[in-house]
N, C-alpha and C positions, 0 to 999 in steps of 0.2 A: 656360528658367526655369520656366513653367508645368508642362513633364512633371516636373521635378526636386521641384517644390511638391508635385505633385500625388500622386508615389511615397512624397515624405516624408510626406506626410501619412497615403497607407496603409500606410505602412512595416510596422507592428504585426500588423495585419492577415496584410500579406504573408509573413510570418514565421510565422506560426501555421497557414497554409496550407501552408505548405514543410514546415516541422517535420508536421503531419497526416501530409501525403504520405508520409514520412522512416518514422515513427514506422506507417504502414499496411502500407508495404513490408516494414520491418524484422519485422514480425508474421507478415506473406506469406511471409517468409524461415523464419522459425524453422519455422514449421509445415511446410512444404515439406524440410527438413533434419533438422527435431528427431531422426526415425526412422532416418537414414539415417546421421547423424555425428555423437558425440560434442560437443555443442555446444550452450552457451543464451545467452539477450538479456538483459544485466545490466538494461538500461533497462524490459523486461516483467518478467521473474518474480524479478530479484533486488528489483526494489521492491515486486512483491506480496507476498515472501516476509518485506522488510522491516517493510511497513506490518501483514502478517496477524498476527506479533509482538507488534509492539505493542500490536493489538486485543488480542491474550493477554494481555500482560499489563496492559492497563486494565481485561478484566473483572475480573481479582482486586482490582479495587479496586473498579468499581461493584456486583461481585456480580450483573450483569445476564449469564446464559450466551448463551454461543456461538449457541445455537438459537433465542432470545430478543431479535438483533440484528435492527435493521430498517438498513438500508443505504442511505446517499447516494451514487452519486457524480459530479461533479461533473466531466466530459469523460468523455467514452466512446469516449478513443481506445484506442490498442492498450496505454499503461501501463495506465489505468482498466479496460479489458474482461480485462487480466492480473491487475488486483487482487481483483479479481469474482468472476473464475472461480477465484481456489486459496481466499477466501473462502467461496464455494458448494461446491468441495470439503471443506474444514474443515468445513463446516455437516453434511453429508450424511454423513461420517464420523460425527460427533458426535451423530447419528440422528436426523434429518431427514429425510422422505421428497424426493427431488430437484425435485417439481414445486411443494413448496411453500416451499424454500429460495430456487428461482428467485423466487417471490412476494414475499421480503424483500428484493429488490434491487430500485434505483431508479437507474437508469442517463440524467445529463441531458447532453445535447449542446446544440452549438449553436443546434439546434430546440428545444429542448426536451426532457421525460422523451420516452423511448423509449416507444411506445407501437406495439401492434397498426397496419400499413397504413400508416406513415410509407413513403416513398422514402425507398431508398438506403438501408437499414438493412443492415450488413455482418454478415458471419459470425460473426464474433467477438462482435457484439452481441445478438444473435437470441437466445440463452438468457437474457438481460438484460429482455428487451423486455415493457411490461405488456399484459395485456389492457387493450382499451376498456371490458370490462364492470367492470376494478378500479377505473378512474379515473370511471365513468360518473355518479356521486354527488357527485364531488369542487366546492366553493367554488372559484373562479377568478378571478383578476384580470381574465387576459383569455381569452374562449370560445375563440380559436382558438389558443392557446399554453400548455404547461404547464412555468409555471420554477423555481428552486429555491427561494421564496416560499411557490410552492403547495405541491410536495412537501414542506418541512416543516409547512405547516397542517394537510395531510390525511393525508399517510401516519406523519408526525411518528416519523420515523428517530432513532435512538439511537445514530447515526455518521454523521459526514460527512464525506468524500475528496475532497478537489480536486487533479484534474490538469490542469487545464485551461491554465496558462498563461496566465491572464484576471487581473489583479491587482487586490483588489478585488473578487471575485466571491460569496465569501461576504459578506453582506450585511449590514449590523445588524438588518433586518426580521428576515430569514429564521434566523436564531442567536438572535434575541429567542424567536422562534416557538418554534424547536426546544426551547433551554434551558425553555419554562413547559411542555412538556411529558413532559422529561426530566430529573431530578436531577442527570446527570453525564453530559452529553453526550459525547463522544469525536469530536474534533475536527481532520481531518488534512489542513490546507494545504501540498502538498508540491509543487507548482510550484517550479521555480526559477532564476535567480538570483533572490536577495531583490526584487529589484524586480517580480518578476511571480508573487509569493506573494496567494494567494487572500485572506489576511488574515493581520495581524500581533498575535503574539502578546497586546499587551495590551489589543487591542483587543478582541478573544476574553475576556478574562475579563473586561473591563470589560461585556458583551453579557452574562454567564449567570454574574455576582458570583461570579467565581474558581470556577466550580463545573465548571469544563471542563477535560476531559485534552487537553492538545493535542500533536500530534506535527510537527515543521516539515519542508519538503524543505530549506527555506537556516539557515542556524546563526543567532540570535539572541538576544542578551542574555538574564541574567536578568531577570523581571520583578517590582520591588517590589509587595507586594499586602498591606494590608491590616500591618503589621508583618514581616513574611515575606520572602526573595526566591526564588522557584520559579522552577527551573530548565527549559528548555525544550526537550522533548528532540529531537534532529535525526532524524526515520526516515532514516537515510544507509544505502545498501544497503554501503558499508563493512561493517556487521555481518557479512554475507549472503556476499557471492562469495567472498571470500578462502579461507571454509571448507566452502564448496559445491568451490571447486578442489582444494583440500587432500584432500577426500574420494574425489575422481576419482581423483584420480591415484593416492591410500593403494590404491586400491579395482579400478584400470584399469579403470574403469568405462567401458561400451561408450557408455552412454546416459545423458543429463541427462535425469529425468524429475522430472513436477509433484509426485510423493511424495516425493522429496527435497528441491525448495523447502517442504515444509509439514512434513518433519521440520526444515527448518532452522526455521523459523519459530516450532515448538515447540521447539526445543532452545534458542534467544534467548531465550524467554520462561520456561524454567525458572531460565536464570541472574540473574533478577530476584530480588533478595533481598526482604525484608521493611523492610528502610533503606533501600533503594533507592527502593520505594513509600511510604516514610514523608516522605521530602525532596520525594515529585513526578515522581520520575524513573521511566521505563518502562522503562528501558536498566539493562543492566551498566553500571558504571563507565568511563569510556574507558580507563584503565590496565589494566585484565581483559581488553582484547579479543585478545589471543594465546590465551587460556584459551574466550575464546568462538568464537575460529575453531578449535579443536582440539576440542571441544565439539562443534562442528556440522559438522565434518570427519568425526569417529566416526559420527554419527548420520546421514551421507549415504551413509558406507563401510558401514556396518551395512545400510543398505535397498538399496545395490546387490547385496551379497553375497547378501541374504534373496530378492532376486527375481530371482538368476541373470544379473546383469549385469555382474560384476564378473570381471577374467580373472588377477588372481594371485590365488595362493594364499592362502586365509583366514587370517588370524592366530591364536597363543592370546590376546594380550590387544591389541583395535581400539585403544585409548586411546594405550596404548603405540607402538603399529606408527604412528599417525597422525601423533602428535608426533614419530619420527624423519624423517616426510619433510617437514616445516617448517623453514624456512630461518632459522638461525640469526644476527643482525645484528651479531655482532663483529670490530672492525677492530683490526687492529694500527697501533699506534704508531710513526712514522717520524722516523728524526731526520737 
């Protein structure tokens, strides 16, 4: 009875250690494969590719650019170090010199911000990681730990990603913080199931008076606010794979590369209307989304082609050629 108490009790724990392990390997897999076989990790780069979207299409609402974001994120495992890295690719396209796009990232684990000389700092992390000399000024709760409190006091980011699987981890302190420093913070608790969501939506605008984009990993209600109900958009890498595959295969694409999660991520982000942004919503419509994976199908087939990866025959019109290899949903009627 006491080992059964005592399992239960770190159950949580235990779980988040396994899932690490899971989620470090499945990292150690892609990159060891990526070059080798036709093949990617919906769990890493369809949700960078979903989450990097939606940063798109928040800034057409905060007006704050791409080169302009300073970056939370909140677990630095292989999802977050995948969100990061096509982020700092997007930055460094969008003309940022590379060593100072790494500078706008703030990657916290379970230690703490990632900083210069920690153990055990992974590969994946290392272009994430601060200097001592960036944080060496900073105000601190406590001198031997830096947590997501301090990083928004001091570095006061204009996003923040949680993957952490901690429920609860975005803070009211640290979302106070952030929001008196930022007009329209951009806010993305994407843990999930609902119950190990970083923080729940209304809790989020009650912290920064409705002035937060927020993006969810678990689907939840609209949120009344103020006469209004804003909708809450789910980053579900749904958006993402269906038309990353479509595009393979339109395309016989040899190789899944990180330029075609970041065309996808841009191609999501154009089919945001202007209603779309007007209602709250970051996304296409969910009714559109055949038109968004065919969308982002062409623009995956398009950069395989462009960069010699692709083994049939080019098309005259990608749009067309894409949408006939999508799988049509009609059944016949039995009597």
């Amino acid at each position: 009875e006491a080992f059964i108490a005592a399992v239960t009790a770190r159950w949580p724990d235990i779980l988040l250690q396994f899932e690490d392990f899971a989620n470090h390997n499945a990292g150690r897999l892609l990159d060891k494969y990526r070059d080798r076989l036709c093949t990617f990790n919906d769990d890493i780069q369809g949700t960078a590719a979903v989450a990097a979207g939606t940063l798109l299409s928040a800034i057409a609402v905060t007006g704050v650019p791409l080169t302009d974001q300073r970056v939370a994120i909140l677990g630095a495992g292989s999802a977050g170090c995948g969100i990061a890295a096509l982020l700092l690719r997007a930055m460094i396209d969008a003309g940022l010199p590379e060593a100072e796009a790494r500078r706008r990232f703030y990657a916290i684990d379970r230690d703490g911000l990632l900083v210069d000389g920690m153990p055990g700092i992974r590969d994946a992390q290392r272009p994430f990681v601060q200097t001592r000399d960036a944080v060496a000024g900073w105000t601190l709760a406590r001198p031997d730990f830096i947590g997501l409190a301090d990083v928004a006091r001091n570095a006061r980011p204009t996003v923040l990603i949680g993957v952490s699987g901690q429920p609860g981890a975005f803070s009211e302190a640290a979302i106070r913080t952030m929001a008196r420093h930022v007009e329209r913070p951009v806010l993305f608790p994407l843990s999930n199931p609902t119950s190990r969501a970083e923080a729940v939506p209304e809790d989020l605008l009650r912290w920064t008076d409705g002035r937060a984009l927020i993006g969810t990993g678990s689907p939840f209600a609209p949120v009344p606010w103020k006469g209004r109900s804003l909708p809450i958009n789910q980053t579900n890498n749904s958006y993402i794979f269906p038309g990353v595959g479509l595009g393979v295969i339109a395309s016989g694409a040899r190789h899944v590369t990180d330029e075609m999660f970041l065309g996808a991520a841009r191609a999501l982000a154009s089919l945001v209307s202007d209603a779309d942004l007007a209602q709250g919503s970051l996304y296409p419509a969910l009714p559109r989304i055949r038109e968004v994976s065919a969308h982002i199908g062409a623009e995956v087939a398009r950069i395989a082609y462009q960069r010699g990866l692709a083994t049939k025959p080019a098309p005259d019109d990608m749009a067309a050629h894409v949408r006939s290899k999508m799988f049509e949903p009609e059944y016949h009627s039995y009597v």
